[in-house]
PyMOL CGO cylinders between C-alpha atoms (Angstrom):
from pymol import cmd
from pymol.cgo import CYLINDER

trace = [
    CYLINDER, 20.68, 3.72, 7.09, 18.38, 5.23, 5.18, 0.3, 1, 1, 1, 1, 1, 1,
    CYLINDER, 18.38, 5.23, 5.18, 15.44, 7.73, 6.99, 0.3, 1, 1, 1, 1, 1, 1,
    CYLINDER, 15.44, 7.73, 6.99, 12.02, 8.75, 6.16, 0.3, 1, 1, 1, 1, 1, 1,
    CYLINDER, 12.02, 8.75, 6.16, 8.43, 10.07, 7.03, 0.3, 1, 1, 1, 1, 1, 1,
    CYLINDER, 8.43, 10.07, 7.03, 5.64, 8.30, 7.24, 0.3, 1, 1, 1, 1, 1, 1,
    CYLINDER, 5.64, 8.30, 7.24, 2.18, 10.40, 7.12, 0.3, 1, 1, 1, 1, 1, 1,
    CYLINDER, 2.18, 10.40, 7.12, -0.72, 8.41, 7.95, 0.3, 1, 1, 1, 1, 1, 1,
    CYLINDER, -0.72, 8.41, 7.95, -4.30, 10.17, 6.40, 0.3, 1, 1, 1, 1, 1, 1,
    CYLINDER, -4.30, 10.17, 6.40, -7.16, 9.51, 8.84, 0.3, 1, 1, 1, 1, 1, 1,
    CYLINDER, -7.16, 9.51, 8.84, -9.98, 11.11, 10.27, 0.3, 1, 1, 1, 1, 1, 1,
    CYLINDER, -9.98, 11.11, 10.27, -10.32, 13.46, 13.81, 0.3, 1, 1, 1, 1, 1, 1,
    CYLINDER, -10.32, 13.46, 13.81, -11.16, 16.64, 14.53, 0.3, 1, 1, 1, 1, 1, 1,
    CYLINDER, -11.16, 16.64, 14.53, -9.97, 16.86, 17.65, 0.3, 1, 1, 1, 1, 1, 1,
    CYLINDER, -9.97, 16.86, 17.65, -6.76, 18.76, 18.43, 0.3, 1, 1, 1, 1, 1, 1,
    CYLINDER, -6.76, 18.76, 18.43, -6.51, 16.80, 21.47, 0.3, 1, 1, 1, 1, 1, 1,
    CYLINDER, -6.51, 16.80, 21.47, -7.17, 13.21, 19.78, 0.3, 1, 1, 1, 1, 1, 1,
    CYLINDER, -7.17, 13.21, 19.78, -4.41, 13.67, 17.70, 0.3, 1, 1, 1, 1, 1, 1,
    CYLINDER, -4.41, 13.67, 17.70, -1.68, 14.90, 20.04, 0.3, 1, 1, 1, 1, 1, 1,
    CYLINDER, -1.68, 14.90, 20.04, -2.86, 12.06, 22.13, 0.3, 1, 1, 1, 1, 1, 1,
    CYLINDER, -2.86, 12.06, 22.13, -2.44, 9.38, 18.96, 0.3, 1, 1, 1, 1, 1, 1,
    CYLINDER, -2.44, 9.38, 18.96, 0.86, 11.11, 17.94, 0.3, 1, 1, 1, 1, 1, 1,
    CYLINDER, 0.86, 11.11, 17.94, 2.29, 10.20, 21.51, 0.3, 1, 1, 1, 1, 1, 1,
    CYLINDER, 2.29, 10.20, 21.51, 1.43, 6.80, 21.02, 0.3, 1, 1, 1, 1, 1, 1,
    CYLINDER, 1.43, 6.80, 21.02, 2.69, 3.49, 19.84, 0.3, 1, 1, 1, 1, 1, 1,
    CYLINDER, 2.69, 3.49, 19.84, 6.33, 5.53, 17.82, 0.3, 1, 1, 1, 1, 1, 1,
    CYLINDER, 6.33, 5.53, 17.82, 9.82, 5.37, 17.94, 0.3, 1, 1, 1, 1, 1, 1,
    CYLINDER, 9.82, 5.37, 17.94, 10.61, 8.02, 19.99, 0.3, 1, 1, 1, 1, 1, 1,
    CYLINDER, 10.61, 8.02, 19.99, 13.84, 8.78, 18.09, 0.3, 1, 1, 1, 1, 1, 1,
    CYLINDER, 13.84, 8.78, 18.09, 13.87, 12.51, 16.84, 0.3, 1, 1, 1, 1, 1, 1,
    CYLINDER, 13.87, 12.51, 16.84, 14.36, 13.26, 13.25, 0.3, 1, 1, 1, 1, 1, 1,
    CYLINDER, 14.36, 13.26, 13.25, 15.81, 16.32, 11.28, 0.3, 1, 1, 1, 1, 1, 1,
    CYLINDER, 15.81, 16.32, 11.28, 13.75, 17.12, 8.33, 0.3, 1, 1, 1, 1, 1, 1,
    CYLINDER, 13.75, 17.12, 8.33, 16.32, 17.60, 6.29, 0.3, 1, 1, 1, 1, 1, 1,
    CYLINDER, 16.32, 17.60, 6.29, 17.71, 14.45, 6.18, 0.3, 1, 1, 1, 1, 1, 1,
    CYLINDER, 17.71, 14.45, 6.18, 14.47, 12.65, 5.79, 0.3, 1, 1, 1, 1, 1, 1,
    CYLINDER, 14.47, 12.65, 5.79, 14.98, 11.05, 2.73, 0.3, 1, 1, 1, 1, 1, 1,
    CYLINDER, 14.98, 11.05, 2.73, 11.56, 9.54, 2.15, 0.3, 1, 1, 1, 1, 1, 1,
    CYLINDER, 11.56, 9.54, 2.15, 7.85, 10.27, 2.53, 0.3, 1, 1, 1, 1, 1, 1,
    CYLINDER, 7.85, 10.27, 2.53, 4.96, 8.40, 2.34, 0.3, 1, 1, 1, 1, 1, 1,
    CYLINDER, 4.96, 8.40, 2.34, 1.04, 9.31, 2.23, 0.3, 1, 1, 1, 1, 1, 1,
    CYLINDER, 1.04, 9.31, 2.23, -1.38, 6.78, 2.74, 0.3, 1, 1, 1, 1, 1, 1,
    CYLINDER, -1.38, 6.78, 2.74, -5.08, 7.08, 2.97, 0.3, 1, 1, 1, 1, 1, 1,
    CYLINDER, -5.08, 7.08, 2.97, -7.44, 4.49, 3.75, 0.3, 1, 1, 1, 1, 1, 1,
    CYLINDER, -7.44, 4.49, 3.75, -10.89, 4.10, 3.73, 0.3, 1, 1, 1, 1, 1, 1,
    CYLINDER, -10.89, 4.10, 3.73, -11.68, 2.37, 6.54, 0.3, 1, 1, 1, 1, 1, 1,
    CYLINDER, -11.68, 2.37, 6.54, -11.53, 3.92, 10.26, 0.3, 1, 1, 1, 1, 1, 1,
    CYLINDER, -11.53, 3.92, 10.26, -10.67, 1.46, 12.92, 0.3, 1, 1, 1, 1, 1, 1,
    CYLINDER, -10.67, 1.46, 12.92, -9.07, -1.21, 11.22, 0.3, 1, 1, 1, 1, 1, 1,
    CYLINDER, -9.07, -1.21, 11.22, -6.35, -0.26, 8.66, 0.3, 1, 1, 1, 1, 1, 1,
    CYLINDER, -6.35, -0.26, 8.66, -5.42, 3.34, 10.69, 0.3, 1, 1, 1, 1, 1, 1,
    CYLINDER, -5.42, 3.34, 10.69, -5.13, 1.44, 14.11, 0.3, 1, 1, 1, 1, 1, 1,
    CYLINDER, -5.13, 1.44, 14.11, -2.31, -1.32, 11.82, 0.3, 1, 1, 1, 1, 1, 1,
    CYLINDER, -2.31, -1.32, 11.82, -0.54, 0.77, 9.95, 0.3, 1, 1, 1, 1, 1, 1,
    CYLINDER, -0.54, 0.77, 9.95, -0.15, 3.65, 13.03, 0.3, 1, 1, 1, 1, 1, 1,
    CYLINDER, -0.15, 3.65, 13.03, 1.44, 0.92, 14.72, 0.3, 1, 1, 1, 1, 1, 1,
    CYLINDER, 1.44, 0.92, 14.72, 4.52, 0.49, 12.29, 0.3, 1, 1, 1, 1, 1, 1,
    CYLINDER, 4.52, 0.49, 12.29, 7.55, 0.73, 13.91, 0.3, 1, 1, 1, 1, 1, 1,
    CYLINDER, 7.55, 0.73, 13.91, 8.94, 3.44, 11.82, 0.3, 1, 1, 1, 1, 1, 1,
    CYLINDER, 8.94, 3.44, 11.82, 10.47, 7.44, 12.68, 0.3, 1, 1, 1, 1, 1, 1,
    CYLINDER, 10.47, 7.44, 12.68, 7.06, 9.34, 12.30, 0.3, 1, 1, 1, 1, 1, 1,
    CYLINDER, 7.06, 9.34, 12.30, 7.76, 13.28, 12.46, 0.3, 1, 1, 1, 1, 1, 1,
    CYLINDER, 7.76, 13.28, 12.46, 4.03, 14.05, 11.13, 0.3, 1, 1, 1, 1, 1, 1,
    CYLINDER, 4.03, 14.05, 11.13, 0.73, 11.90, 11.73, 0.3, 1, 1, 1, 1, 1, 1,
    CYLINDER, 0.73, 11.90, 11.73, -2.79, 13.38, 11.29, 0.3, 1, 1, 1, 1, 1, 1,
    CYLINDER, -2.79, 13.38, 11.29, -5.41, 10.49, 11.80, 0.3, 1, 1, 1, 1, 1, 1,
    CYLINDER, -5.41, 10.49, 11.80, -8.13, 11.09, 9.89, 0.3, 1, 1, 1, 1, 1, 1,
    CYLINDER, -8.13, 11.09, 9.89, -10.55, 8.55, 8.32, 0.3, 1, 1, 1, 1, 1, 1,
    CYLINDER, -10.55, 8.55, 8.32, -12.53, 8.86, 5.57, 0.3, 1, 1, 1, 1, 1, 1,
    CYLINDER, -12.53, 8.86, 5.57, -15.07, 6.44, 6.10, 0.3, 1, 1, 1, 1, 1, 1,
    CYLINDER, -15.07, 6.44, 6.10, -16.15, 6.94, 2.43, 0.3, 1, 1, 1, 1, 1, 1,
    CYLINDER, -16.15, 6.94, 2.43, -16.21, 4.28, -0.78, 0.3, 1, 1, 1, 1, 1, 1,
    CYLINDER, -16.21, 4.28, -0.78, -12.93, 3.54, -2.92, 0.3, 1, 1, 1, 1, 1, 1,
    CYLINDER, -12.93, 3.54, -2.92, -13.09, 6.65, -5.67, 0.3, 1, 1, 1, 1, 1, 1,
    CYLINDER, -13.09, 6.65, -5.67, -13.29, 9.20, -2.84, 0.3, 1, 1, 1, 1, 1, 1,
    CYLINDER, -13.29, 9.20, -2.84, -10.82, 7.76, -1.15, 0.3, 1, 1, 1, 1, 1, 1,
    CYLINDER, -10.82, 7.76, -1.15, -8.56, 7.93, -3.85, 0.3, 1, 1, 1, 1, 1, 1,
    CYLINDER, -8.56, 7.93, -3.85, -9.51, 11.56, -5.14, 0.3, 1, 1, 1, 1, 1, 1,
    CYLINDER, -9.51, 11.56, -5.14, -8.80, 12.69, -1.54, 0.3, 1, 1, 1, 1, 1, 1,
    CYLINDER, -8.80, 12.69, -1.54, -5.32, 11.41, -1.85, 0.3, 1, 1, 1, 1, 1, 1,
    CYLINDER, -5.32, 11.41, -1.85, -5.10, 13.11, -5.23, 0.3, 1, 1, 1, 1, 1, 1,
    CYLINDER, -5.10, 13.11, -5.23, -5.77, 16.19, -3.52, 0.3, 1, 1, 1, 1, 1, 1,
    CYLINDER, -5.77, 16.19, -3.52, -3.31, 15.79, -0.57, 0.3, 1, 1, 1, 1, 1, 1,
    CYLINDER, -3.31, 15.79, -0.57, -0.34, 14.73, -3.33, 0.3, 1, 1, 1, 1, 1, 1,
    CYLINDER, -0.34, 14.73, -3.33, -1.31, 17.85, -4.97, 0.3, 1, 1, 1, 1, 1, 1,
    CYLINDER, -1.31, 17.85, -4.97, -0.73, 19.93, -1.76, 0.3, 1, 1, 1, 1, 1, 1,
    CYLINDER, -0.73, 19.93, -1.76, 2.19, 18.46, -0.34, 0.3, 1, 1, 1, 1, 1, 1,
    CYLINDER, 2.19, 18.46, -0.34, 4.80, 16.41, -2.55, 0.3, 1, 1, 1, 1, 1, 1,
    CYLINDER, 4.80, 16.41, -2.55, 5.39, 12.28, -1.05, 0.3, 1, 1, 1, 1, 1, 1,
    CYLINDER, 5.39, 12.28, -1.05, 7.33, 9.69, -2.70, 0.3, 1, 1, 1, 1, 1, 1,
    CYLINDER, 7.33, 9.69, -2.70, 4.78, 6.84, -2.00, 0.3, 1, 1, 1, 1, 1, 1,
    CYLINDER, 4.78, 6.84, -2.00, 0.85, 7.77, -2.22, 0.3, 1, 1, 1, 1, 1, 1,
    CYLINDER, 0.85, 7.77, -2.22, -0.85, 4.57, -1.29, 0.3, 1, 1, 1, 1, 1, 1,
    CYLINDER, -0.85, 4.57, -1.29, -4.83, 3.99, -0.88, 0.3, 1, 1, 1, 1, 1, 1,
    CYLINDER, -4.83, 3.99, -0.88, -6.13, 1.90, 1.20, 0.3, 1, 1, 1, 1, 1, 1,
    CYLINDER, -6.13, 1.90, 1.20, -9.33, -0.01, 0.62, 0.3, 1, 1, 1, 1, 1, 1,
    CYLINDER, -9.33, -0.01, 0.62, -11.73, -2.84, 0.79, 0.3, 1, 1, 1, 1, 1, 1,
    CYLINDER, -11.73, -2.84, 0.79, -13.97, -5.02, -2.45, 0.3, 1, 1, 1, 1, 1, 1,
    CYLINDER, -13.97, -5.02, -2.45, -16.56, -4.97, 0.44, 0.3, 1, 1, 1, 1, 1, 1,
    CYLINDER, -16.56, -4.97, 0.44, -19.92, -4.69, -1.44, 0.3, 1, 1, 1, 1, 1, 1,
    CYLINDER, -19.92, -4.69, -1.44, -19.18, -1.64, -2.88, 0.3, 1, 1, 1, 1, 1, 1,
    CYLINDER, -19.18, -1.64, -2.88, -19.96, -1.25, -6.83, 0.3, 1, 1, 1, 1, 1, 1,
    CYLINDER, -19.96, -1.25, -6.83, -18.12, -2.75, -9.50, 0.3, 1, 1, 1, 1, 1, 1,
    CYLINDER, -18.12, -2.75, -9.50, -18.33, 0.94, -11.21, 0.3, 1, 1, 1, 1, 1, 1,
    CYLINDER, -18.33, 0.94, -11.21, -17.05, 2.40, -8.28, 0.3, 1, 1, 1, 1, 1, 1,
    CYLINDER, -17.05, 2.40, -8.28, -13.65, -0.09, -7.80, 0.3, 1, 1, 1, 1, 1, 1,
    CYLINDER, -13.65, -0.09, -7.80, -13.20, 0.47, -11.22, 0.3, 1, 1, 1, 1, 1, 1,
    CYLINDER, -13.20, 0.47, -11.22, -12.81, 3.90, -11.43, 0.3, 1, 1, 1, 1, 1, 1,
    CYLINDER, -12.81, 3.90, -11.43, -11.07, 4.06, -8.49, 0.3, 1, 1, 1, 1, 1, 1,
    CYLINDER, -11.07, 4.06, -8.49, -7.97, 1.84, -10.02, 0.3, 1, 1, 1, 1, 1, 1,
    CYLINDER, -7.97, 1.84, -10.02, -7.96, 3.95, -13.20, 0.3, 1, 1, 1, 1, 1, 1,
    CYLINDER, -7.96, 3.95, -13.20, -7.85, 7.47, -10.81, 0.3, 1, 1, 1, 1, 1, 1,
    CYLINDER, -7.85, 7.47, -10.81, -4.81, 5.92, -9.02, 0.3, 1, 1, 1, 1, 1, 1,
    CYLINDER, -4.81, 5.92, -9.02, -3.01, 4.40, -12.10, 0.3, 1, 1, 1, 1, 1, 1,
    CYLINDER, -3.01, 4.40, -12.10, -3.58, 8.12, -14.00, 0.3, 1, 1, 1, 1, 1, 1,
    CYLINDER, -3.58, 8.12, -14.00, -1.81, 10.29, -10.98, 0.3, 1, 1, 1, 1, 1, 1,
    CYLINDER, -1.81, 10.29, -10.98, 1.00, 7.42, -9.60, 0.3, 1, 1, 1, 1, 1, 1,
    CYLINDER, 1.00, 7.42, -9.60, -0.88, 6.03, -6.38, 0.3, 1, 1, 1, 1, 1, 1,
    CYLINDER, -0.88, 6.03, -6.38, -0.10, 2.77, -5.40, 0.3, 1, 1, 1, 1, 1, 1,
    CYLINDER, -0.10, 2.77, -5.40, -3.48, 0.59, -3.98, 0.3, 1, 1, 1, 1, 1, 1,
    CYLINDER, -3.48, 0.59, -3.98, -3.73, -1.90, -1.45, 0.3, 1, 1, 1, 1, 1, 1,
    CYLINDER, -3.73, -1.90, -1.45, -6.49, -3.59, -1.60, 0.3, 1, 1, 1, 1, 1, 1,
    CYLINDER, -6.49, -3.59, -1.60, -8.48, -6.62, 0.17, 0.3, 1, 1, 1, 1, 1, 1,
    CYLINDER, -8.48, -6.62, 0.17, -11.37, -8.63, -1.34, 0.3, 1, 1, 1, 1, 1, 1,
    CYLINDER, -11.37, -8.63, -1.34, -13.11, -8.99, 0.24, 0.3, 1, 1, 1, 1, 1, 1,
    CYLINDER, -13.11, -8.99, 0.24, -12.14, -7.33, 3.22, 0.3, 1, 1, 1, 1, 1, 1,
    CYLINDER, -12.14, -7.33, 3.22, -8.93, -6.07, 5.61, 0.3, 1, 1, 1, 1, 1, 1,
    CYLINDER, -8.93, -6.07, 5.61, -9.35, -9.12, 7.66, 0.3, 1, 1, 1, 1, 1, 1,
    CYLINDER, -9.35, -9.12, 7.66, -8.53, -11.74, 5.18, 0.3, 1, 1, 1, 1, 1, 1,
    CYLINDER, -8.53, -11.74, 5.18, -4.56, -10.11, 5.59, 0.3, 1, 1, 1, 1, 1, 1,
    CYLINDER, -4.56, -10.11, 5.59, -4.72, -10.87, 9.75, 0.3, 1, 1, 1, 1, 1, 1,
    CYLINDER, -4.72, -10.87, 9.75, -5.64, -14.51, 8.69, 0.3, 1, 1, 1, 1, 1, 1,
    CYLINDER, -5.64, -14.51, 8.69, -2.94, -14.86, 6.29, 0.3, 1, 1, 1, 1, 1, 1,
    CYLINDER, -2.94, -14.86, 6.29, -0.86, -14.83, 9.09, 0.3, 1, 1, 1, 1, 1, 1,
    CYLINDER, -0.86, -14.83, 9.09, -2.50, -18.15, 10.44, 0.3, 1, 1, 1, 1, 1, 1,
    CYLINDER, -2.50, -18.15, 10.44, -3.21, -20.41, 7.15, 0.3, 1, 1, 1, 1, 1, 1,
    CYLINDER, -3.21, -20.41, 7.15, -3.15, -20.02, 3.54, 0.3, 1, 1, 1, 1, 1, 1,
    CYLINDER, -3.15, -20.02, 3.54, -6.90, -18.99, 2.54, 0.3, 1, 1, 1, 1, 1, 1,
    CYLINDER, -6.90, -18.99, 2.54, -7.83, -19.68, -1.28, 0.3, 1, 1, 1, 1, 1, 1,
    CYLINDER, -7.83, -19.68, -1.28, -11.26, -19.95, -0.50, 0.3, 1, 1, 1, 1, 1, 1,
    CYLINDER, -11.26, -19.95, -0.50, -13.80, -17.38, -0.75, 0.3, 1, 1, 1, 1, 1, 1,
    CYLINDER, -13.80, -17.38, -0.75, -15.93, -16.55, 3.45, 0.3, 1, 1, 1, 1, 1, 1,
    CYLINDER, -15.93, -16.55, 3.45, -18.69, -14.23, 3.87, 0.3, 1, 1, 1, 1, 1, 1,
    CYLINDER, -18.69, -14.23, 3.87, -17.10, -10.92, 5.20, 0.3, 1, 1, 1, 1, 1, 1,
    CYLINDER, -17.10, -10.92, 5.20, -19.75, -11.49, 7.98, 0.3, 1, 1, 1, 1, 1, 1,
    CYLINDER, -19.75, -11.49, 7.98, -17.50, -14.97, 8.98, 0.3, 1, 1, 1, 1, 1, 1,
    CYLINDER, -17.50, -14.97, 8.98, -14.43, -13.18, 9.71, 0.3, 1, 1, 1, 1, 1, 1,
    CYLINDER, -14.43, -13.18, 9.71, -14.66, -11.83, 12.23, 0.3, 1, 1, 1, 1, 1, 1,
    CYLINDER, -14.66, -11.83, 12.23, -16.02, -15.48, 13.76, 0.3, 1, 1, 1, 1, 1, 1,
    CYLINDER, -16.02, -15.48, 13.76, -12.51, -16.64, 11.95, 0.3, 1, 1, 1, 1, 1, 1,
    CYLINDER, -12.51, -16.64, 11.95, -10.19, -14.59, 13.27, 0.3, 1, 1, 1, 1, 1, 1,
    CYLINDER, -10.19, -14.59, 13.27, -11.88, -15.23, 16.94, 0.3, 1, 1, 1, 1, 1, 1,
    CYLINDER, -11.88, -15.23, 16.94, -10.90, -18.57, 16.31, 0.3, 1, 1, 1, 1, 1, 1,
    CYLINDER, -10.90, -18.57, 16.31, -7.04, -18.15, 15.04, 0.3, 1, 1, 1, 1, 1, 1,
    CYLINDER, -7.04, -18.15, 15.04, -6.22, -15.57, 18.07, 0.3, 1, 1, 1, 1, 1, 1,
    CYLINDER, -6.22, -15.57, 18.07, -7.94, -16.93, 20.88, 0.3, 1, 1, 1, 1, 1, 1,
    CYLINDER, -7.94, -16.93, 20.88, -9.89, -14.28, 21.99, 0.3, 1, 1, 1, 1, 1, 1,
    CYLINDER, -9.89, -14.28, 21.99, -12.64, -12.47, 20.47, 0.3, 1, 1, 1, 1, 1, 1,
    CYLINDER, -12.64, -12.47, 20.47, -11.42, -10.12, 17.51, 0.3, 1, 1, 1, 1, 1, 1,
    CYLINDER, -11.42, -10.12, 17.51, -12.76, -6.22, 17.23, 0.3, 1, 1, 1, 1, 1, 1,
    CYLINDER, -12.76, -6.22, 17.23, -11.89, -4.42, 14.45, 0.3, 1, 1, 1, 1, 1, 1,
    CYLINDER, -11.89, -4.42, 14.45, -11.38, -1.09, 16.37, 0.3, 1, 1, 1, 1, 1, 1,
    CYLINDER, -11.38, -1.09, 16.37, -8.04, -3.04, 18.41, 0.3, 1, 1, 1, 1, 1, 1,
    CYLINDER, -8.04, -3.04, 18.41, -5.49, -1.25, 18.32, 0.3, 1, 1, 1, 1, 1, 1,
    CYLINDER, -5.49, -1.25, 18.32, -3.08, -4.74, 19.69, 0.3, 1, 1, 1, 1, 1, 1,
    CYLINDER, -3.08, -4.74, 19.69, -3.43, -6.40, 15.83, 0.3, 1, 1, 1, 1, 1, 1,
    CYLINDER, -3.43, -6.40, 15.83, -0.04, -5.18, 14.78, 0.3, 1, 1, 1, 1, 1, 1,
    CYLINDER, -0.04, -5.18, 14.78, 1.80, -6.60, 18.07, 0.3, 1, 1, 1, 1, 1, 1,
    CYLINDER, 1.80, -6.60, 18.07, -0.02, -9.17, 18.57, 0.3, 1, 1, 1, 1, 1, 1,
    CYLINDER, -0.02, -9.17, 18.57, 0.82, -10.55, 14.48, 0.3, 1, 1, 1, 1, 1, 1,
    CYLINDER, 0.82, -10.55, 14.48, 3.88, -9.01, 14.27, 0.3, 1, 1, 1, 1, 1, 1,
    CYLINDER, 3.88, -9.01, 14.27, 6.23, -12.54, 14.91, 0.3, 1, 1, 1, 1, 1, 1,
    CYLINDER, 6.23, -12.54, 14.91, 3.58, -14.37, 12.19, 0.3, 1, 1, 1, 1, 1, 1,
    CYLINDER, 3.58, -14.37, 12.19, 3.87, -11.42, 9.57, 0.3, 1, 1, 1, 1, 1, 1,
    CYLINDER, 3.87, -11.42, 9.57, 6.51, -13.15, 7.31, 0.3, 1, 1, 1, 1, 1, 1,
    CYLINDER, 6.51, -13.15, 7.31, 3.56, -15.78, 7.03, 0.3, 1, 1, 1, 1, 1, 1,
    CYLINDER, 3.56, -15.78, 7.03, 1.37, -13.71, 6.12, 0.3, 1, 1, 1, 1, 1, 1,
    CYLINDER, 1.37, -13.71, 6.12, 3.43, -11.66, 3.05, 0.3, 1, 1, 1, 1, 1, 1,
    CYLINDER, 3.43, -11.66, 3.05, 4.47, -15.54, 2.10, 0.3, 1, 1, 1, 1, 1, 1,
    CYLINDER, 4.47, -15.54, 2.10, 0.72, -16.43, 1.65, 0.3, 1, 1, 1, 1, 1, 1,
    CYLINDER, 0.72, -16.43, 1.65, -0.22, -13.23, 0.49, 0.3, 1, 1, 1, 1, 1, 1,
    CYLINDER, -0.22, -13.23, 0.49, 1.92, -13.69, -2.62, 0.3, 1, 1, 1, 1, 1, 1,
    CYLINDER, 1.92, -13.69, -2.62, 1.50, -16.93, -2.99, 0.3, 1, 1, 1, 1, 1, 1,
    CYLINDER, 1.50, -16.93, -2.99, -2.61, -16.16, -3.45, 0.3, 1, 1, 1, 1, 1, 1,
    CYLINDER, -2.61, -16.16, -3.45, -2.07, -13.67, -5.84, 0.3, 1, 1, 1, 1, 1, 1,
    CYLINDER, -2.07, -13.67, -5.84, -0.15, -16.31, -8.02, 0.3, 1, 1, 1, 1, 1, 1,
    CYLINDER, -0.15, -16.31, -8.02, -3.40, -17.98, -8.26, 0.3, 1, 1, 1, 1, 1, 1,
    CYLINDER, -3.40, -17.98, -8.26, -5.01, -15.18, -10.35, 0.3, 1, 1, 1, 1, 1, 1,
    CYLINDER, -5.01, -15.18, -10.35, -2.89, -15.35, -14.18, 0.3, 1, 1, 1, 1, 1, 1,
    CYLINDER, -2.89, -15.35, -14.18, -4.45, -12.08, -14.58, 0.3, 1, 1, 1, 1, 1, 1,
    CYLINDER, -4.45, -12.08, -14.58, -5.44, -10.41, -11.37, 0.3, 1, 1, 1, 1, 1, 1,
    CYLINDER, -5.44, -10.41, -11.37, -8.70, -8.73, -11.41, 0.3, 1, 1, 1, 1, 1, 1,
    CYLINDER, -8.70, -8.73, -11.41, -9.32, -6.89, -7.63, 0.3, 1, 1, 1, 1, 1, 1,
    CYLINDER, -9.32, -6.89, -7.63, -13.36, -6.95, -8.23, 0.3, 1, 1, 1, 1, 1, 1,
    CYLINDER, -13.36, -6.95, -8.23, -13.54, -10.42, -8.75, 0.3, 1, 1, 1, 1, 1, 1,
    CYLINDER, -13.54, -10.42, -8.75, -10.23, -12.17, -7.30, 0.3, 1, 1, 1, 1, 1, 1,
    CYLINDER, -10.23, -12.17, -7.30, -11.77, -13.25, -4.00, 0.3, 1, 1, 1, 1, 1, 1,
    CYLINDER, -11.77, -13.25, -4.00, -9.97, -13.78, -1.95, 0.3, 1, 1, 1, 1, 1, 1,
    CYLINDER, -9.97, -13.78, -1.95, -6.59, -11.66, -2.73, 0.3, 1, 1, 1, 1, 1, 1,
    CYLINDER, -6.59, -11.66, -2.73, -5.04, -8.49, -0.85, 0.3, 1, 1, 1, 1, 1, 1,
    CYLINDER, -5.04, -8.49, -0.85, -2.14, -6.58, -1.64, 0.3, 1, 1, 1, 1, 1, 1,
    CYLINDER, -2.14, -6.58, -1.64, -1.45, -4.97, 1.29, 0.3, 1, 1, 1, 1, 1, 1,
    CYLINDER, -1.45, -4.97, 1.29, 1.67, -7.26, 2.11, 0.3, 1, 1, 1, 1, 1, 1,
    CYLINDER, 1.67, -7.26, 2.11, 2.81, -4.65, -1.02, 0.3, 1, 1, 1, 1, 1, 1,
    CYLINDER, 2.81, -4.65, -1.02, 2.84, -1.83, 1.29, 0.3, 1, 1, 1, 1, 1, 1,
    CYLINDER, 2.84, -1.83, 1.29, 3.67, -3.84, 4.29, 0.3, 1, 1, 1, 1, 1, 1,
    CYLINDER, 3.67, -3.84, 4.29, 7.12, -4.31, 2.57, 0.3, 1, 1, 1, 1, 1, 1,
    CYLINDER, 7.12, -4.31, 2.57, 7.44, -0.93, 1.43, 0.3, 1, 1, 1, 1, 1, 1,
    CYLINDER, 7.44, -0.93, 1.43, 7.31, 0.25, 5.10, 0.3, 1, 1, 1, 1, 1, 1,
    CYLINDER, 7.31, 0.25, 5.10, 8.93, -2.98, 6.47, 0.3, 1, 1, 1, 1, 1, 1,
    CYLINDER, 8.93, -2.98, 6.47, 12.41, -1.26, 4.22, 0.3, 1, 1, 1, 1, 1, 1,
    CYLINDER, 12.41, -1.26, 4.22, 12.65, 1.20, 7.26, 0.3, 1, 1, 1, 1, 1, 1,
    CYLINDER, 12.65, 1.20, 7.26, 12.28, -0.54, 10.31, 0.3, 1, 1, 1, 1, 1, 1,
]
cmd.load_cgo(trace, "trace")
């Protein structure tokens, strides 16, 4: 079967923060570097939502530094540029959000990844349209401000972006989710991520890490 390591870019700068989130939520299966046979970087912008989902992969993790950026889709890519540049990964994925930021901005930030081999996953207009994918098949552009009220709604229980139970608590709905995921992208001929609203692709990087579970 085949191994690999996962390193998952987000923001602390506490030593003790990130032993404490390296402890938590992994396989606790040890792993010999040299037979690791795959590594992945992946930077997001966000800071509660997308690190607290994707650290909760089931997956061998020998290295995790959470840091998030917190900054707008071009700097988010350039910082992965500078990380693939410094260490050498088989995946580099971003991580981002349409959100409000400028069309200039989203732009540039697709040609930066497509000119130095980074993969994008991307929400419009935000991360929370991919948690209600796993509930019902939404073709219909919401106010970012109604998702949250949305998602409320689906799970039962009031939603916070900075849970760290999203992961579990979707996991047995997830095949849902990548199903309608897909099937809304079919709906653009000629996807555009600055307009297509609503469309993700992170069920694209879901699947990438879902190969090693």
């Amino acid at each position: 079967m085949a191994q690999f390591l996962i390193l998952v870019i987000f923001n602390s700068s506490n030593p003790m923060a990130k032993r404490s989130a390296n402890s938590k939520g992994y396989s606790d299966r040890k792993l010999n570097t040299r037979e690791v046979k795959e590594t992945f970087l992946i930077v997001c912008e966000g800071t509660k939502t997308e690190p607290s989902y994707f650290r909760s992969f089931r997956v061998p993790k020998e290295v995790l530094e959470i840091e998030g950026l917190g900054e707008n889709p071009t700097r988010v890519v350039e910082r992965a540029i500078i990380r693939a540049n410094e260490q050498e990964f088989d995946q580099v994925w971003c991580v981002f959000d349409r959100d409000s930021f400028p069309v200039s901005d989203i732009s540039k930030a697709f040609a930066l990844a497509k000119n130095n081999n980074i993969q994008i996953a991307y929400s419009n207009e935000a991360f929370e349209l991919w948690y209600i994918l796993h509930y019902e098949f939404l073709n219909t552009a919401i106010p970012r401000s109604d998702h949250s009220k949305k998602l409320s709604n689906l799970i039962g229980k009031p939603y916070a972006k900075n849970s760290h139970d999203m992961y579990d608590d979707l996991l047995s709905l997830q095949p849902i989710a990548i199903r309608n995921a897909d099937r809304l992208l079919q709906e653009y001929p000629k996807p555009n991520p600055v307009t297509d609203n609503p469309s993700t692709t992170i069920h694209q990087l879901v699947k990438q890490l879902n190969r090693f579970i």
